[in-house]
ZAMARGU-4260 file (C-alpha; in steps of 0.2 Angstrom, whole numbers, plus 5000, padded with zeros to 4 digits):
<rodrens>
0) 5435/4829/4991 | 5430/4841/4978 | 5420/4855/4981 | 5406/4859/4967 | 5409/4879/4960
5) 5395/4890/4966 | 5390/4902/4951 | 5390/4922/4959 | 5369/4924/4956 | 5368/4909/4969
10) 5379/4918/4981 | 5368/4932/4978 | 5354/4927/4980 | 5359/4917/4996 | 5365/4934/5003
15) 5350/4942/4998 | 5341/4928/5008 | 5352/4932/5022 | 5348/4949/5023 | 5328/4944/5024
20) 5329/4931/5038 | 5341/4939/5048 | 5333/4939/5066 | 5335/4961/5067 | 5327/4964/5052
25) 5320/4982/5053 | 5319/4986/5034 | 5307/4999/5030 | 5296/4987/5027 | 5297/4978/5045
30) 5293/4993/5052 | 5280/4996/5042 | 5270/4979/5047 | 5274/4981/5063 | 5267/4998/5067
35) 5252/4995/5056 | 5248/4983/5071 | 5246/4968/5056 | 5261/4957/5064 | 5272/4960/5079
40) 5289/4958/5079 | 5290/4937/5084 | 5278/4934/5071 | 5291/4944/5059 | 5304/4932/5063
45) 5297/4916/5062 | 5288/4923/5046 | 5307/4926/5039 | 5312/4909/5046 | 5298/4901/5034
50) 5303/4911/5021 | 5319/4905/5021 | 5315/4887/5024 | 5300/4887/5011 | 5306/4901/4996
55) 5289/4905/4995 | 5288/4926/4996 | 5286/4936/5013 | 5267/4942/5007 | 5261/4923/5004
60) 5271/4917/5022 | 5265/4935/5030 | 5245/4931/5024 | 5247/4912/5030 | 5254/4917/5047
65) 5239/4932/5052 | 5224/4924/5039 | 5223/4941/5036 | 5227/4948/5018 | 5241/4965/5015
70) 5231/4982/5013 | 5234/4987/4995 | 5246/5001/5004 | 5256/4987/5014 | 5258/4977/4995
75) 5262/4991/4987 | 5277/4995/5002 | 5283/4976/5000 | 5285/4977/4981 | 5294/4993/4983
80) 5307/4988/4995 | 5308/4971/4987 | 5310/4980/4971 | 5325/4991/4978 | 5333/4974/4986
85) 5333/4965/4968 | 5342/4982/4960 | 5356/4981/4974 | 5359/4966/4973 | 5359/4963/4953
90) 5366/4982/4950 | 5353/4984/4936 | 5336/4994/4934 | 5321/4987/4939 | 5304/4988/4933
95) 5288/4989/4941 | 5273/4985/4926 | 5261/4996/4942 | 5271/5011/4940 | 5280/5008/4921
100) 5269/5009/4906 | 5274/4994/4898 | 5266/4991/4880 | 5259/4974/4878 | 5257/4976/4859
105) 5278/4980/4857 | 5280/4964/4869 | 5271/4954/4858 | 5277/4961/4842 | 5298/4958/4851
110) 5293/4942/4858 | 5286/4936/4839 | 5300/4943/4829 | 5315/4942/4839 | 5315/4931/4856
115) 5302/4917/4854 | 5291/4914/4869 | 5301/4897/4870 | 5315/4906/4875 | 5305/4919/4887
120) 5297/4905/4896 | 5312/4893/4897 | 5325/4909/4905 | 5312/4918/4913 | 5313/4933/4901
125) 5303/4945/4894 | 5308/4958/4878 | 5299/4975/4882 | 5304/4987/4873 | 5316/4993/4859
130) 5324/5011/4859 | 5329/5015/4842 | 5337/5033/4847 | 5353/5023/4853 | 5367/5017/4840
135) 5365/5001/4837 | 5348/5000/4844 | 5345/4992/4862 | 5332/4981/4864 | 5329/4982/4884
140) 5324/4966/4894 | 5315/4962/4909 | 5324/4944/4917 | 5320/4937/4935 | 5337/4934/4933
145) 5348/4946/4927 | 5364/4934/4930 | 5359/4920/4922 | 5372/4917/4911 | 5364/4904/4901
150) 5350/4916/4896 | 5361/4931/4892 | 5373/4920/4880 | 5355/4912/4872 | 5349/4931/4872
155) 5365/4939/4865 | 5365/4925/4849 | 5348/4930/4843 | 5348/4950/4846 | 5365/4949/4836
160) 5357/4945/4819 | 5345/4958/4820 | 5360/4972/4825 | 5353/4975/4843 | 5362/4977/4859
165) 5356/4973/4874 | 5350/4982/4894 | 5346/4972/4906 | 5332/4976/4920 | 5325/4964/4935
170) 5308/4962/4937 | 5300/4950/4951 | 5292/4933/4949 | 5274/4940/4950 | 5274/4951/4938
175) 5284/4943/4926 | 5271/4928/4928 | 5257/4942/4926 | 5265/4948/4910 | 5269/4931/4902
180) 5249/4927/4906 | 5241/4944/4896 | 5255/4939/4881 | 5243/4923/4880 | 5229/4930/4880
185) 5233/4944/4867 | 5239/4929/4856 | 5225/4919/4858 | 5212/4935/4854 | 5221/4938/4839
190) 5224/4919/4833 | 5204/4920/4834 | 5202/4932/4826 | 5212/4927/4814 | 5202/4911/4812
195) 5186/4922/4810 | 5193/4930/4797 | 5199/4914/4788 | 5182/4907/4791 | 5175/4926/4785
200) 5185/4923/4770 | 5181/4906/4766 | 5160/4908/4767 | 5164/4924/4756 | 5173/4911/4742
205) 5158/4899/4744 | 5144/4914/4738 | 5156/4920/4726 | 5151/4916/4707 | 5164/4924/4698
210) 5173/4910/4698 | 5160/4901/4693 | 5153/4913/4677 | 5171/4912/4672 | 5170/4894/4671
215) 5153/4892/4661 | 5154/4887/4642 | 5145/4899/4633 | 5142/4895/4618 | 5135/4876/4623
220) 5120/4887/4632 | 5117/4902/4620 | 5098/4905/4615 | 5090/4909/4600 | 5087/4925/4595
225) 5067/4926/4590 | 5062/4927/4611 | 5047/4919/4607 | 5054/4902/4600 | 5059/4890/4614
230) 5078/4886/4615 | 5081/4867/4614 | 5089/4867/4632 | 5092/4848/4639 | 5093/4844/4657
235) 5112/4839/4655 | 5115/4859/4652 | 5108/4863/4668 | 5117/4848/4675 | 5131/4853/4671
240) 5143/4857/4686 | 5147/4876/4685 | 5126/4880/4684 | 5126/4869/4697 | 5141/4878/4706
245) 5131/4894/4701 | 5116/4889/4707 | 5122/4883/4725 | 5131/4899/4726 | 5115/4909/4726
250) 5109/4900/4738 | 5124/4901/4752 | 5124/4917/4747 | 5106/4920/4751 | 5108/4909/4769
255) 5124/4920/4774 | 5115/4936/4770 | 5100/4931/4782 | 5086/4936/4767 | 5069/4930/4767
260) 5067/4929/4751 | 5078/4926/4733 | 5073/4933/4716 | 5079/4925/4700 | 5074/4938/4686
265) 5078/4938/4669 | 5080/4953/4657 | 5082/4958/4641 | 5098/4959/4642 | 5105/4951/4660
270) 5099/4938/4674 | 5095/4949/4690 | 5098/4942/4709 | 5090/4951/4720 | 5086/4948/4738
275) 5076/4954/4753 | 5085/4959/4768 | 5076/4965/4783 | 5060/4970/4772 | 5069/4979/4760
280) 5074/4971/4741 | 5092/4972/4736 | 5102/4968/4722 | 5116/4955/4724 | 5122/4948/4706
285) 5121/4953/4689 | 5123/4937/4679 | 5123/4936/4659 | 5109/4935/4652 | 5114/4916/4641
290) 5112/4908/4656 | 5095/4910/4660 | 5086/4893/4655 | 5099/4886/4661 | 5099/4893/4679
295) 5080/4892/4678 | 5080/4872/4673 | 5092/4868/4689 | 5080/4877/4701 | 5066/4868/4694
300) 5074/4852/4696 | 5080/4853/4712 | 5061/4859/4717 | 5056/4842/4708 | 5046/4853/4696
305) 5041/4850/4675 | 5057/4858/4666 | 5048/4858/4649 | 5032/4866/4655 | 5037/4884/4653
310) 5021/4895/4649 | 5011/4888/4667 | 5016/4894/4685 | 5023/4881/4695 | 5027/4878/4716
315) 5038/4867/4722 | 5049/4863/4737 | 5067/4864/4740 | 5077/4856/4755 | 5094/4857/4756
320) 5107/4855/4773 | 5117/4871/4776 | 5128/4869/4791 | 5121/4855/4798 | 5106/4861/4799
325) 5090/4858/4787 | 5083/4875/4776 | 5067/4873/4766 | 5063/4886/4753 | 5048/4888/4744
330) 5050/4889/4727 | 5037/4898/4713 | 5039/4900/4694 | 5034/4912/4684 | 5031/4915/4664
335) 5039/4932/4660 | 5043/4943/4645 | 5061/4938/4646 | 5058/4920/4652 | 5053/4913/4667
340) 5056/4924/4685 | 5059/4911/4701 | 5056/4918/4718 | 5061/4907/4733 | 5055/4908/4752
345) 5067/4905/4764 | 5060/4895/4779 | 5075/4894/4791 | 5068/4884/4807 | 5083/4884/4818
350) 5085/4904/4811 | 5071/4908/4823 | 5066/4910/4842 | 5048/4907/4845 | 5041/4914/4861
355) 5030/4928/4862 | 5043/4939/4873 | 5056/4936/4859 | 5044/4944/4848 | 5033/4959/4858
360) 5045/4969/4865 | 5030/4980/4876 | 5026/4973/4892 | 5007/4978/4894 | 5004/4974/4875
365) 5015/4956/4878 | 5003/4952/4895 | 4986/4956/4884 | 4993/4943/4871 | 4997/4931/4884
370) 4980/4933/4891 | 4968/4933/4877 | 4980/4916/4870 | 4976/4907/4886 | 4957/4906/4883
375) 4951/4890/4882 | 4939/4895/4866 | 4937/4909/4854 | 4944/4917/4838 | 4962/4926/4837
380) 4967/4935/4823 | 4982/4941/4817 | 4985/4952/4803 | 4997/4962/4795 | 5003/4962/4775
385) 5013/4946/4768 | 5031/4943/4778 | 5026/4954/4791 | 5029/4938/4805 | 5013/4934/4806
390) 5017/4914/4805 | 5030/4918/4817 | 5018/4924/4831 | 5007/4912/4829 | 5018/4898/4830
395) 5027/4906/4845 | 5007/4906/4853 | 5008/4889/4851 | 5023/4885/4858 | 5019/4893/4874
400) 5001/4883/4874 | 5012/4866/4869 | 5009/4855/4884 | 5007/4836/4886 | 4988/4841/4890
405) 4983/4850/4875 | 4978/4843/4858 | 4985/4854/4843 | 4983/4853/4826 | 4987/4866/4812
410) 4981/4868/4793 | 4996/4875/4784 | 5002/4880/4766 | 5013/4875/4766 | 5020/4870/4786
415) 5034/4883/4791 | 5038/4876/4806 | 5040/4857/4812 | 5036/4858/4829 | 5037/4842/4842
420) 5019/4838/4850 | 5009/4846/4836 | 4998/4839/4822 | 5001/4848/4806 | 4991/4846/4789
425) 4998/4852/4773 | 4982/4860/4765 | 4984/4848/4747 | 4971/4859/4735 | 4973/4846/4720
430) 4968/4831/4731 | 4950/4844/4739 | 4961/4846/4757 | 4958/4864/4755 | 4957/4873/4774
435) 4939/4871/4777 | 4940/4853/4774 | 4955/4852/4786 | 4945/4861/4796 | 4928/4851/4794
440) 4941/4836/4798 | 4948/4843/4815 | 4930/4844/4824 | 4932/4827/4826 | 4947/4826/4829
445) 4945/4833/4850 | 4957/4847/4847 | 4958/4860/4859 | 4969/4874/4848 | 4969/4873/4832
450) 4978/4884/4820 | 4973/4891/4801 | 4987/4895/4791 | 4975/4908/4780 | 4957/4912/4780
455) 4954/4917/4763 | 4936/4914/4757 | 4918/4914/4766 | 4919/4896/4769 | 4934/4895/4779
460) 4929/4911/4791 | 4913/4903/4796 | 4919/4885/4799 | 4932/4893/4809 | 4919/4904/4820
465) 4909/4889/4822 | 4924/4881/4830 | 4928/4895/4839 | 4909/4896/4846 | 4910/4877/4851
470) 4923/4877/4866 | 4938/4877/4854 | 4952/4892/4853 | 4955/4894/4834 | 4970/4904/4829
475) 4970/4909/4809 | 4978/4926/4799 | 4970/4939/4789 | 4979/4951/4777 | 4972/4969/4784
480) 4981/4984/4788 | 4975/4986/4806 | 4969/4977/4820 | 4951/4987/4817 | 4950/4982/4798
485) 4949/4964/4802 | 4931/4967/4806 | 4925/4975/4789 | 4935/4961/4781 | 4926/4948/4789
490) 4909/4959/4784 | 4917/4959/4764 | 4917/4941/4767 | 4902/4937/4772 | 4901/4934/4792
495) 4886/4938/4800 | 4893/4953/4814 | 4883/4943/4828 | 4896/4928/4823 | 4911/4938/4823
500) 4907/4948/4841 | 4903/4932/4848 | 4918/4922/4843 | 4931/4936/4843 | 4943/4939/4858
505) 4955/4950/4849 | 4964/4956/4834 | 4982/4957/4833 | 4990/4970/4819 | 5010/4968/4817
510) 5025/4975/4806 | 5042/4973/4803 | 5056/4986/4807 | 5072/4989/4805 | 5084/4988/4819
515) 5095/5002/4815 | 5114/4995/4820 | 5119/4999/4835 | 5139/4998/4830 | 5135/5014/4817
520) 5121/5025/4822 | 5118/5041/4823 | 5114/5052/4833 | 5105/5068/4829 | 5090/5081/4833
525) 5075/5081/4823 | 5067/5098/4817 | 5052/5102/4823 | 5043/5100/4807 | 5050/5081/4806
530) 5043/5082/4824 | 5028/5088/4820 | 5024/5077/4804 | 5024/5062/4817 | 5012/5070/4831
535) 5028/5073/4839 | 5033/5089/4848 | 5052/5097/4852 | 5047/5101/4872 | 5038/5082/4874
540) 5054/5076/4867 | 5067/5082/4875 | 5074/5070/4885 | 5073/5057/4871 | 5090/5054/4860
545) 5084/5052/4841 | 5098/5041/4830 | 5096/5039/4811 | 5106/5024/4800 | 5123/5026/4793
550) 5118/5019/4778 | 5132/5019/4762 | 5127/5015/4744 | 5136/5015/4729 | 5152/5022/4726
555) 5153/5026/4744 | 5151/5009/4751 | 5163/5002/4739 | 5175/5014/4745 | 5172/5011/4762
560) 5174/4992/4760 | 5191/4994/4750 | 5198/5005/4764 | 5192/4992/4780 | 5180/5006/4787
565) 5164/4999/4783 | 5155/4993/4800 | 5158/4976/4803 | 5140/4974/4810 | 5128/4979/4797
570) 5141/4978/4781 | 5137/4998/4777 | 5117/4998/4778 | 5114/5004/4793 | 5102/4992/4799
575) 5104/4975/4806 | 5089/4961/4809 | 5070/4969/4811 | 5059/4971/4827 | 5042/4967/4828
580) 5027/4983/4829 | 5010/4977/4836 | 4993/4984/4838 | 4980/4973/4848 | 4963/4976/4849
585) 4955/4967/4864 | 4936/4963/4860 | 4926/4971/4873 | 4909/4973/4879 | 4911/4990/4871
590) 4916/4982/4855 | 4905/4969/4854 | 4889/4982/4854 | 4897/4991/4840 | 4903/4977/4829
595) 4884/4971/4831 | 4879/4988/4825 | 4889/4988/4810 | 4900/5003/4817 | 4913/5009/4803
600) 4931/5003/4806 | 4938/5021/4813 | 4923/5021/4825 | 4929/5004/4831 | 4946/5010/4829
605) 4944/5025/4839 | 4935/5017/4854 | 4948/5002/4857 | 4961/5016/4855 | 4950/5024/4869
610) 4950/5010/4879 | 4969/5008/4879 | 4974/5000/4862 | 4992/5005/4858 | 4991/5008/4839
615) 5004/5003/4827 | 5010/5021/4826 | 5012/5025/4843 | 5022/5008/4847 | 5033/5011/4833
620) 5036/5028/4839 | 5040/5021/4855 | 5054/5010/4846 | 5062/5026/4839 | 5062/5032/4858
625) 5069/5015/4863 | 5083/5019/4849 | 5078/5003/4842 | 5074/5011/4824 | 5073/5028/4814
630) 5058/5039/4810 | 5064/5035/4793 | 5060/5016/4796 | 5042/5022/4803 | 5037/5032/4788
635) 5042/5017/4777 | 5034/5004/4786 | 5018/5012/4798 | 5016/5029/4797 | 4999/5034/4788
640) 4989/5047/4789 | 4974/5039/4795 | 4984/5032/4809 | 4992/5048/4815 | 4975/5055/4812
645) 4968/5041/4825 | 4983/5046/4835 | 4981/5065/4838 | 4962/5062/4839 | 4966/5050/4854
650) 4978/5062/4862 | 4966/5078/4862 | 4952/5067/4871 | 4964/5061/4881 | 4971/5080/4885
655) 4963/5089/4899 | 4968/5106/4891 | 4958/5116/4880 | 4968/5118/4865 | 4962/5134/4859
660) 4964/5145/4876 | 4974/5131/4887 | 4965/5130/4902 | 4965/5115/4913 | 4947/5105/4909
665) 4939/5092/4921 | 4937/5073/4915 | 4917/5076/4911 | 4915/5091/4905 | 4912/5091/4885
670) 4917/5107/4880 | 4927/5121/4888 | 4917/5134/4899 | 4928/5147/4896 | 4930/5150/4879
675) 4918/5135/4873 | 4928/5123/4860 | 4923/5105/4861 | 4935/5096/4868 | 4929/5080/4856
680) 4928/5089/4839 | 4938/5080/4827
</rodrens>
């Protein structure tokens, strides 16, 4: 009978088994569990008569045994001592990844350029560093097995073509295992980012229109030169593919960029696209100037509008599928010196989170809201300038009141938002379905909200306060600048105060901010006159950490993009998305006597601010403390001096100390006793 050659790592590693299970063992180790009190010395040897019959390691047989789990300092002891077996026994160095600092980015980078990670996993191998000081350089290697003669010959073949020798070290199981799981992870980070970027790359080429101007055919689409004589222009010119091309460009562009709004403006001597990002208009493309009619007629055909009529405004409606979801924008035309300027809404549904707390990010000013929009009847307001969110609240009100029991139905122009439950009118002025019909209409229709896009004229305020006064809660929009001005614009129009303090539960005033990016900001300490210009002082502000935007223009932006430094968040302007500023004016008791009495809007403002009304200023001064936005961003969008008038006037009647001498003044008294300064005068 033959006898089958044993290789001299088996022998090995059945002597180094040997050693472990033999019935005296009183390694380091032993004695270490057995003093510690975790195990005593019969446990020990049936534990290292397991381990000899199962191969699994001592700490998994040692855990089992005692349901008990190894002190970190017991682990740490085991790996020491098994560590120091497996360099006897092999007569290499070993490794500990706990104790050796073993760079995972050189793994990596040896593992992709020089052993495979086929080879790593099929040897149990692992490349970990390379020292270049020794001639040839060594490329040292971590191996459960250092004697495995199958990996050292697969080893020795590929470091040869890249003039390397080779150091062996042993490392255990564990940690080899623990190594070979953070090179996966690293791999699949990196192979996701370098999908993002691909993906980065690819929505780039989409809104690209280099390509695209590169392609067009001048000459087939150049004008005449008397500006006031209409080019001949047929629809196959804007038909053809690169306008088209151009055209959908614009519009990726536009989506990608998150912009509310798209401005298509010819000049004398180019074709201007600008775009307005987080409130603010910036310029995107500079196109040649022969193309204007062109780009012009595809608009106009895609919002189904008259291409030959070019001396009338128009409006029209665009819907187009962007990434699987459906985008509206509204489209308007315009007769201009140069030819005719298009401007298109955005109105990005799935873009959009309705729900109040999305939007008010104070708690007191987010339960008022609530409060006042769960009344069963009465008139809510909401006002603020034109793409100030105002559509965005309301429909976020009505969201929240959207249940199986409640009958809604809307007057819009045109509907922003389709939402499930809801009955929406588009208001159709050509056909007489102008909001006060609608509204006329809905009385009989058993609503129990009903929502007006805009009240614009005498007719539609008092139809709406009529419903309001019987049992219905109306929600509409005005364009004022604060909460407070809503009254004297429903006076202007022609509503009878008695009406409007009877209907009225509360104004809400809102504004758009920038977010200032939180990947770039900032920080820095105001002076005090900045301070001071906002009502602000340096010793009520001390514990507050003011940031301002990193924002790069020009030259400097394009610099910063060239060298990979521009922040990956907000792309160099320093600001990314808006929050939401707000101002709500309850209608109390209080305000009801003065609306009736025809007070002036900064006596009504001044008392609601008195009764606790947060003003616009204050809440975005608040932001700025939040680090939400800049007090740039507040003197662009809120500050005025009216309303840091109403501000300070609110503080010092709020102050119980005399300005003038500083004395500490009680609640009633008017005016100080000791050196007589009204405590009220404005």
């Amino acid at each position: 009978m033959t006898q089958s050659p044993v290789s001299s790592s088996g022998k090995k590693l059945e002597k180094l088994s040997t050693a472990l299970v033999s019935p005296d063992y009183f390694s380091p180790f032993g004695n270490k569990l057995i003093q510690s009190g975790y195990i005593d010395k019969d446990q020990l040897k049936n534990a290292l008569v397991e381990v000899r019959n199962s191969k699994q390691p001592l700490v998994k047989v040692l855990e089992s045994m005692t349901h008990k789990a190894l002190s970190p300092d017991l682990v740490r002891q085991y790996k020491k001592h098994h560590l120091f077996e497996l360099k006897i026994l092999y007569g290499v160095d070993s490794v500990d990844p706990d104790a050796d600092e073993i760079s995972s980015d050189q793994m990596t980078e040896l593992i992709d350029s020089v052993i495979n990670i086929k080879v790593c996993r099929r040897h149990k191998l692992l490349p970990v560093r390379r020292i270049n000081t020794e001639d040839p350089p060594v490329l040292v290697i971590a191996m459960v097995d250092p004697d495995n003669l199958a990996a050292l010959d697969e080893v020795r073949k590929l470091i040869r073509l890249k003039g390397l020798d080779l150091q062996r070290i042993v490392i255990t199981e564990e940690d080899y295992d623990r190594l070979i799981q953070i090179y996966y992870k690293e791999e699949s980070e990196k192979r996701q980012k370098e999908e993002a970027l691909q993906a980065k790359k690819a929505q780039e080429k989409l809104a690209n229109v280099d390509d695209v101007i590169d392609d067009l055919n001048y000459d087939s689409l150049e004008e005449g030169k008397d500006e006031s004589n209409d080019a001949d222009l047929s629809s196959n010119d804007a038909n053809q593919a690169p306008i088209i091309k151009l055209v959908n460009k614009v519009m990726i562009k536009a989506l990608q960029e998150s912009v509310s709004d798209i401005h298509i403006e010819p000049q004398e001597e180019l074709l201007r696209v600008r775009m307005r990002k987080d409130g603010v208009l910036q310029e995107f493309f500079r196109l040649p100037r022969h193309i204007t009619t062109a780009v012009v007629a595809r608009f106009k055909i895609m919002a189904e509008l008259d291409i030959a009529e070019r001396r009338l405004p128009q409006d029209g409606k665009i819907r187009r599928v962007y990434q699987g979801r459906n985008v509206d924008f509204r489209v308007n035309t315009l007769p201009s010196r140069y030819g005719e300027k298009v401007c298109l809404r955005i109105l990005d549904n799935s873009a959009t989170q309705l729900g109040l707390d999305f939007l008010i990010s104070d708690e007191e000013t987010l339960l008022r809201v609530r409060e006042i929009a769960s009344r069963p009847f009465g008139l809510i307001l909401v006002t603020g300038p034109t793409g100030s969110g105002k559509s965005t609240t309301l429909y976020s009100v009505l969201a929240e009141r959207n249940k199986p029991g409640v009958n809604i139905n809307t007057a819009e122009d045109p509907i922003e938002y389709a939402l499930p439950g809801i009955t929406q009118v588009q208001v159709i002025r050509e056909k007489g379905m102008n909001f006060a019909s609608i509204l006329r209409a809905f009385m009989r229709q058993d609503p129990d909200i009903i929502l007006v896009g805009e009240t614009r004229d005498v007719e539609t305020a008092k139809t709406a306060i009529e419903a309001a006064l019987t049992g219905h809660l109306v929600l509409t929009t005005l364009h004022t600048n604060d909460a407070a001005g809503a009254i004297a614009r429903l006076d202007e129009m022609g509503v009878e105060p008695f009406m409007i303090s009877g209907a009225l539960l509360g104004v809400l005033a809102q504004r758009l901010m920038r977010r200032v990016c939180t990947q770039c900001r900032e920080e820095y300490a105001p002076d005090k006159e900045e301070l001071s210009r906002f009502g602000l002082t340096a010793s009520g502000e001390q514990s507050v950490t003011f940031y301002k935007a990193r924002t790069l223009t020009g030259d400097t932006l394009q610099e910063a993009v060239n060298n990979g430094t521009v922040c990956s968040k907000c792309g160099g302007s320093g600001y990314k998305g808006r929050v939401g500023v707000y101002e709500f004016m309850v209608i109390t008791e209080t305000l009801q006597k003065l609306i009736n009495k025809g007070a002036t809007t900064d006596l009504i403002k001044e008392t609601a601010v008195e009764e606790g009304m947060t003003t616009i200023l204050a809440y975005s001064l608040n932001l700025v403390r939040q680090g939400h936005t800049t007090l740039e961003e507040v003197e662009r969008v809120t500050f005025t001096d009216s309303g840091l008038e109403s501000e300070l006037k609110s503080k010092r009647k709020s102050s119980l100390t005399c300005q003038t001498c500083g004395a500490e003044l009680q609640q009633e008294w008017m005016d100080c006793p000791y050196c007589m300064t009204p405590r009220f005068s404005d």
